[in-house]
C-alpha positions as a Markdown table, in Angstrom:
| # | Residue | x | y | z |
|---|---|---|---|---|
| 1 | Unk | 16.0 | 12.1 | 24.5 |
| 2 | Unk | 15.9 | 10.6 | 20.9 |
| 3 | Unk | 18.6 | 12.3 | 18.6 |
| 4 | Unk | 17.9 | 13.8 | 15.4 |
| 5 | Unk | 20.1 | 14.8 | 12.8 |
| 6 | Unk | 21.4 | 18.3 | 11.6 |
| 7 | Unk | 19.7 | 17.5 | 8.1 |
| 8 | Unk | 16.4 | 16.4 | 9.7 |
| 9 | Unk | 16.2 | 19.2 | 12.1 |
| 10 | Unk | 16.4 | 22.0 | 9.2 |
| 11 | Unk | 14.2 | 19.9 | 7.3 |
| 12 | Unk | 11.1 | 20.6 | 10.4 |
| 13 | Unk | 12.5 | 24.1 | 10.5 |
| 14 | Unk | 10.9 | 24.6 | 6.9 |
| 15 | Unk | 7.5 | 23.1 | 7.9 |
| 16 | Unk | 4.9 | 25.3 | 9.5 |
| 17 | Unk | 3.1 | 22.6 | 11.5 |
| 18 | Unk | 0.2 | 25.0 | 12.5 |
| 19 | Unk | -0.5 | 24.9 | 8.8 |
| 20 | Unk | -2.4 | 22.6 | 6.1 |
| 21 | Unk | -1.0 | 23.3 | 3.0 |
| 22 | Unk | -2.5 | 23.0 | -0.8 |
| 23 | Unk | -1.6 | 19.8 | -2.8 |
| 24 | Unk | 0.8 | 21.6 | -4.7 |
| 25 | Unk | 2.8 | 23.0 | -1.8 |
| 26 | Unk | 2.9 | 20.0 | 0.3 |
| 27 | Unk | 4.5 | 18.0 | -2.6 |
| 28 | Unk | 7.4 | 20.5 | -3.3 |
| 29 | Unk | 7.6 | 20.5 | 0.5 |
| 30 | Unk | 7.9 | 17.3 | 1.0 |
| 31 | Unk | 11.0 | 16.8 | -1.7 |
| 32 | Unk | 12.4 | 19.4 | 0.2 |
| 33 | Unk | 12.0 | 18.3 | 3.1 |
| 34 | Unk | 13.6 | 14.6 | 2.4 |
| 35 | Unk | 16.1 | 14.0 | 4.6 |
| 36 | Unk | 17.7 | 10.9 | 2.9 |
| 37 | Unk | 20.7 | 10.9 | 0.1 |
| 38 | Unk | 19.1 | 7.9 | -1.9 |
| 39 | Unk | 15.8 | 7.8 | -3.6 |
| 40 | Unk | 12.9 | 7.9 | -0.3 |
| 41 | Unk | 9.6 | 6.2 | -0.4 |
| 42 | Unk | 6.4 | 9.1 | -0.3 |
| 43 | Unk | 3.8 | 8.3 | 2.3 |
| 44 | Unk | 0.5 | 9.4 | 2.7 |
| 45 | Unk | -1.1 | 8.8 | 6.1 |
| 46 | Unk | -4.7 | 9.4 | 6.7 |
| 47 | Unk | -6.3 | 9.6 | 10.4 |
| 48 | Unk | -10.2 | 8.7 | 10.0 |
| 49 | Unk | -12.9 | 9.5 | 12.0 |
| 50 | Unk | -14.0 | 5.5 | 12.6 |
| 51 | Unk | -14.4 | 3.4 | 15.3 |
| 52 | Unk | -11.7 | 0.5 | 14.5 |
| 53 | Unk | -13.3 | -1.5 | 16.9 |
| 54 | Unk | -15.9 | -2.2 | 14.9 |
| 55 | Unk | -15.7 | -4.6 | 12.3 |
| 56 | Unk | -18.6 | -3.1 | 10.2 |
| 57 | Unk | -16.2 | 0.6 | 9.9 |
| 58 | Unk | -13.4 | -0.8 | 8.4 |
| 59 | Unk | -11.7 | 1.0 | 5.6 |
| 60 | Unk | -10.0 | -1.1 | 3.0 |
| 61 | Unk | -9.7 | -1.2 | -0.6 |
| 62 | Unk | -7.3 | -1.2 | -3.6 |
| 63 | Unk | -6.6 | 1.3 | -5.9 |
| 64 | Unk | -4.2 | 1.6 | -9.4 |
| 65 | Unk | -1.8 | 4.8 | -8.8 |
| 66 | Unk | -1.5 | 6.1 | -12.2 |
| 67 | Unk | 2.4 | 6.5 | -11.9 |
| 68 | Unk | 2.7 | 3.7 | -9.7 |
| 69 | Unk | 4.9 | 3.3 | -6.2 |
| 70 | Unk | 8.5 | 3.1 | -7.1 |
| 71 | Unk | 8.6 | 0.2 | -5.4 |
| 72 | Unk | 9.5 | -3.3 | -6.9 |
| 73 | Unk | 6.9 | -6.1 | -5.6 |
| 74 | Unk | 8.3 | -9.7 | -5.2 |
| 75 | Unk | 4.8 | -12.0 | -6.4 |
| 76 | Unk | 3.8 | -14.7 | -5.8 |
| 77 | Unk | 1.1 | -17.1 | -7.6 |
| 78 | Unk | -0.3 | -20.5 | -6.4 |
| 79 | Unk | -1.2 | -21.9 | -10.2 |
| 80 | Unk | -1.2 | -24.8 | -12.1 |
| 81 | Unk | -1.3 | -25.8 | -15.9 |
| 82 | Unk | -1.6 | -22.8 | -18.2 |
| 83 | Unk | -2.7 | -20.6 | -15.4 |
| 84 | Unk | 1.1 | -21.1 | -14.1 |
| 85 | Unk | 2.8 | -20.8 | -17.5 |
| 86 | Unk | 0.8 | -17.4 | -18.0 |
| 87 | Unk | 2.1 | -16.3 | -14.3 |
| 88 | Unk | 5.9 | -17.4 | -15.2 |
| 89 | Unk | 5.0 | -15.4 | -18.7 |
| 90 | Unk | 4.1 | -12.5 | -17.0 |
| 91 | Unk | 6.8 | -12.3 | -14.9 |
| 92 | Unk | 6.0 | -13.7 | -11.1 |
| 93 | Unk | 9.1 | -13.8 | -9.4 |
| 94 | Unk | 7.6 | -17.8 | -8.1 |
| 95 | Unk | 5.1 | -19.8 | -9.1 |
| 96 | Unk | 4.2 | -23.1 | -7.7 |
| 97 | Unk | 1.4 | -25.4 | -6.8 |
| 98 | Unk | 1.3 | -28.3 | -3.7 |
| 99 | Unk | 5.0 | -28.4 | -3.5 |
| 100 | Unk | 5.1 | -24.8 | -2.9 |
| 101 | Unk | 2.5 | -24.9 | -0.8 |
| 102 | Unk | 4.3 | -28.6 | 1.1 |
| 103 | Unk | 7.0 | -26.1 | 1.6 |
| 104 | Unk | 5.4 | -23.2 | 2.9 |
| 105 | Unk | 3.9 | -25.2 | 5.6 |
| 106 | Unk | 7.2 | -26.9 | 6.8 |
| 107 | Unk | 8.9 | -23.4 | 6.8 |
| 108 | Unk | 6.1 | -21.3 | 7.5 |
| 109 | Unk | 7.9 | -18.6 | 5.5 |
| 110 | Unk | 7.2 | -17.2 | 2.5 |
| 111 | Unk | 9.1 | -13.8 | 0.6 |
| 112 | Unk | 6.7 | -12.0 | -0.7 |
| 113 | Unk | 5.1 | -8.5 | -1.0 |
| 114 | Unk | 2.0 | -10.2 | -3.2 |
| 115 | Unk | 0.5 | -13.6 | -3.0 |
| 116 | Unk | -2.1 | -14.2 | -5.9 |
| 117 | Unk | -4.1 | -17.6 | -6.3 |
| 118 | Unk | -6.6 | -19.1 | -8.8 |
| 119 | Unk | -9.6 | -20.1 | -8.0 |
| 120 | Unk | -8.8 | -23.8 | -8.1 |
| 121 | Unk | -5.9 | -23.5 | -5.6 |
| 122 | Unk | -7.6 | -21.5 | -3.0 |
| 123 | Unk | -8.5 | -24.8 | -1.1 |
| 124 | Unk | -5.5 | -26.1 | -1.2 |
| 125 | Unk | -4.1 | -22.9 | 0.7 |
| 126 | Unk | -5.8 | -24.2 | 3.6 |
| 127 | Unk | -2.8 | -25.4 | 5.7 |
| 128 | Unk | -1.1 | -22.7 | 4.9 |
| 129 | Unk | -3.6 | -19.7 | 5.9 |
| 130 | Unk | -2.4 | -18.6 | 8.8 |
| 131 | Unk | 1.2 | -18.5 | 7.4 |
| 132 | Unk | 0.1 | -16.3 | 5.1 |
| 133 | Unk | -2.9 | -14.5 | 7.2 |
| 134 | Unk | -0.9 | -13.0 | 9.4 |
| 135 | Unk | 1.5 | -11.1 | 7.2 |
| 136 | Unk | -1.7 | -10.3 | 5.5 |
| 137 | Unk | -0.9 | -12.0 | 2.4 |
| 138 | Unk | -3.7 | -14.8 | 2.3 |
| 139 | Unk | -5.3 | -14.1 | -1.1 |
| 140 | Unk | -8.5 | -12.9 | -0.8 |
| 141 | Unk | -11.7 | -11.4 | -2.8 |
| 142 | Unk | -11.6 | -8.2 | -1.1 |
| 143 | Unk | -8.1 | -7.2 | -1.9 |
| 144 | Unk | -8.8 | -8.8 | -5.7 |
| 145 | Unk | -5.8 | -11.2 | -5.5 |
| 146 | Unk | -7.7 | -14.4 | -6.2 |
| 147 | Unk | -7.6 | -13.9 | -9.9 |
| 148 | Unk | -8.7 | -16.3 | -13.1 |
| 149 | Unk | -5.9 | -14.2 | -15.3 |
| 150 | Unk | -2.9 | -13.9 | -12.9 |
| 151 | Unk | -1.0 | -12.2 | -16.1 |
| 152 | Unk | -3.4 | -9.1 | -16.3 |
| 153 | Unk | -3.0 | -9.0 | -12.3 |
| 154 | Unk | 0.6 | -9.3 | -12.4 |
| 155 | Unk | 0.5 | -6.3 | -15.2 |
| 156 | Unk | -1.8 | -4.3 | -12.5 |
| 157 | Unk | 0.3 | -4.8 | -9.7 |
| 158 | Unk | 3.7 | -3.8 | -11.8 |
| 159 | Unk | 1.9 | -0.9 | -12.7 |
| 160 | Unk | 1.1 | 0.8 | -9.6 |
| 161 | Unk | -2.0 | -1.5 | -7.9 |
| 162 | Unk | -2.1 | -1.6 | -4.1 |
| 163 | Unk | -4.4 | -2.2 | -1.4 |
| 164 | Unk | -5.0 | 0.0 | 1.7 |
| 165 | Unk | -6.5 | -1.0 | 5.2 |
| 166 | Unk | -6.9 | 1.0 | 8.6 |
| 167 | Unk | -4.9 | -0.2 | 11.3 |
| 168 | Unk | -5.7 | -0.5 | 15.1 |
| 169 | Unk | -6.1 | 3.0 | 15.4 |
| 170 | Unk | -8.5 | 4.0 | 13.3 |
| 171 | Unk | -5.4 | 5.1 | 10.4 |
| 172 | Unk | -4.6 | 4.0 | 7.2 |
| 173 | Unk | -0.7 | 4.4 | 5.7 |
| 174 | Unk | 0.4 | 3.8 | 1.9 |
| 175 | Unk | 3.1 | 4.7 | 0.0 |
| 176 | Unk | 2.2 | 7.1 | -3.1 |
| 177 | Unk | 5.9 | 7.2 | -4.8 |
| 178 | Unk | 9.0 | 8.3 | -4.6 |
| 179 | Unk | 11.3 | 11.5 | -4.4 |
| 180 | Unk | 12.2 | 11.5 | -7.7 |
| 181 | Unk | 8.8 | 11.2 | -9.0 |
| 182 | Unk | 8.5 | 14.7 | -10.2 |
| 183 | Unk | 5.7 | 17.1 | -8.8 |
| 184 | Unk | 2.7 | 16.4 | -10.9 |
| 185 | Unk | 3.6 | 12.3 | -10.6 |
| 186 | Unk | 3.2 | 12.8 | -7.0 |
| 187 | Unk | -0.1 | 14.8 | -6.9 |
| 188 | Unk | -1.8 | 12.6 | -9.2 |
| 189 | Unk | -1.0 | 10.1 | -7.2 |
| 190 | Unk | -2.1 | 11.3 | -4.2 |
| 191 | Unk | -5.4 | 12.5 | -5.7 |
| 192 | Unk | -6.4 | 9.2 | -7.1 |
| 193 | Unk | -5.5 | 7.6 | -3.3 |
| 194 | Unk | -7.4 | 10.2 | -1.4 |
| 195 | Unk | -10.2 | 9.7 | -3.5 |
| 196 | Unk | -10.0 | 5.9 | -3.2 |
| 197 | Unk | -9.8 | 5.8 | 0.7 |
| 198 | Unk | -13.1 | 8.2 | 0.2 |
| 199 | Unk | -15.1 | 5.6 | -1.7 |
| 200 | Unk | -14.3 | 3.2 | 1.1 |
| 201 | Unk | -16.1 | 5.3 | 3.6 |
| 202 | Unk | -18.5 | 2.7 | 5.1 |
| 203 | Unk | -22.1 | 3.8 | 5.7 |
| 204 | Unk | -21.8 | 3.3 | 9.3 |
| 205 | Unk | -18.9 | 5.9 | 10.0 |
| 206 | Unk | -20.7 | 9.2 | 11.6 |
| 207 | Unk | -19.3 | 12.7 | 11.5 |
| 208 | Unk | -16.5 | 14.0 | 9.9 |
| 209 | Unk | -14.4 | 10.8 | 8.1 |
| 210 | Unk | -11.4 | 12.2 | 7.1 |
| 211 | Unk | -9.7 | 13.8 | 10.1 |
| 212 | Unk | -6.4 | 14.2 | 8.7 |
| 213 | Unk | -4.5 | 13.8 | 5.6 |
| 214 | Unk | -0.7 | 14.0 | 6.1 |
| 215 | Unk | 2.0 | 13.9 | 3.4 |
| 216 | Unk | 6.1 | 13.0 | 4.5 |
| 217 | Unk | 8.5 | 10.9 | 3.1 |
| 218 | Unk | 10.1 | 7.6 | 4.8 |
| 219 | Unk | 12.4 | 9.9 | 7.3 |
| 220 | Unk | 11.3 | 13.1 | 6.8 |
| 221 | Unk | 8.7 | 15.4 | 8.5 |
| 222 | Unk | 4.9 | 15.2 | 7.8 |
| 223 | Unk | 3.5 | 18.1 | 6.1 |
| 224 | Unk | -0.5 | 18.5 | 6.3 |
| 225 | Unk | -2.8 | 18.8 | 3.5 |
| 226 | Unk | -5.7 | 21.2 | 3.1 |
| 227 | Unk | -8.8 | 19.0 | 3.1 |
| 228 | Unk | -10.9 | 21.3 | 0.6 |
């Protein structure tokens, strides 16, 4: 039997799980329900009526939170020339061309939460794409991080900017903030994701697409939302 803590335990005890609660509610809920002394990550989890089998019913996208995550990304930038100088400008935590890259492949490691690339370097990424593929960090068209002006994406990414996929089962997970974001930060947030993952519904997808919409931070219990 897994053990939980005293703290958690009361936390469920405030959390009618037969219920789906307004936006409002399940934000105040879910600070109350944190179970953590420092400042938690809020997640939003979303179960979606696909078949993730199917490549053509994928859900992915990206999507500016208005009060960003709370989270400080480490990026990356394969650049050269000015392109590079704007990145280092900007503030990428590395920048680098074919040594970076020379060194990538020798290590196959790479720290990093974002990877952006210009144009010109995508094809020297080659020997390095499944390094980066499959920590899902191969910059790409669909998740807009092969950019011309990595400064303005560097801005969008400090700002809130992050991309969402379903997994194997058919779910897609993102963070939305953090407990100290106050109330209204939160919701806002969570409004502009839900309506995000909505926009990604694919045409193929039949029936009802959103299934489930849960709010909880990192530790903490989930607390449904009301779909309407």
């Amino acid at each position: 039997m897994s053990y939980r803590s005293k703290r958690y335990r009361a936390a469920v005890g405030l959390v009618d799980r037969s219920k789906q609660y307004p936006l409002s509610e399940a934000v105040a809920l879910t600070k109350q329900t944190a179970t953590t002394k420092f400042d938690g990550s809020v997640e939003l989890h979303f179960r979606l009526g696909i078949d993730p089998k199917k490549s053509e019913q994928a859900v992915k996208g990206t999507v500016v939170l208005p009060h960003g995550t709370g989270r400080v990304l480490k990026i990356v930038v394969f650049a050269k020339g000015a392109s590079a100088k704007a990145a280092q400008a900007a503030g990428a935590d590395l920048v680098g061309d074919e040594a970076l890259i020379a060194e990538v492949k020798n290590t196959e490691r790479l720290e990093a939460d974002v990877v952006l690339a210009t144009p010109e370097m995508m094809k020297l990424l080659a020997p390095i794409a499944k390094a980066l593929g499959t920590r899902g960090l191969m910059p790409n068209p669909k998740n807009e991080t092969i950019v011309k002006d990595p400064a303005a994406a560097i801005a969008a990414w400090r700002q809130g900017k992050l991309t969402f996929r379903n997994d194997d089962t058919g779910n897609v997970h993102a963070l939305v903030g953090k407990t100290s974001f106050s109330d209204q930060q939160l919701g806002e947030n969570v409004t502009v994701l839900v309506e995000a993952v909505k926009r990604a519904r694919p045409a193929e997808a039949k029936g009802s697409f959103l299934k489930s919409i849960t709010l909880t931070t990192a530790m903490g219990p989930g607390i449904r939302l009301a779909l309407s």
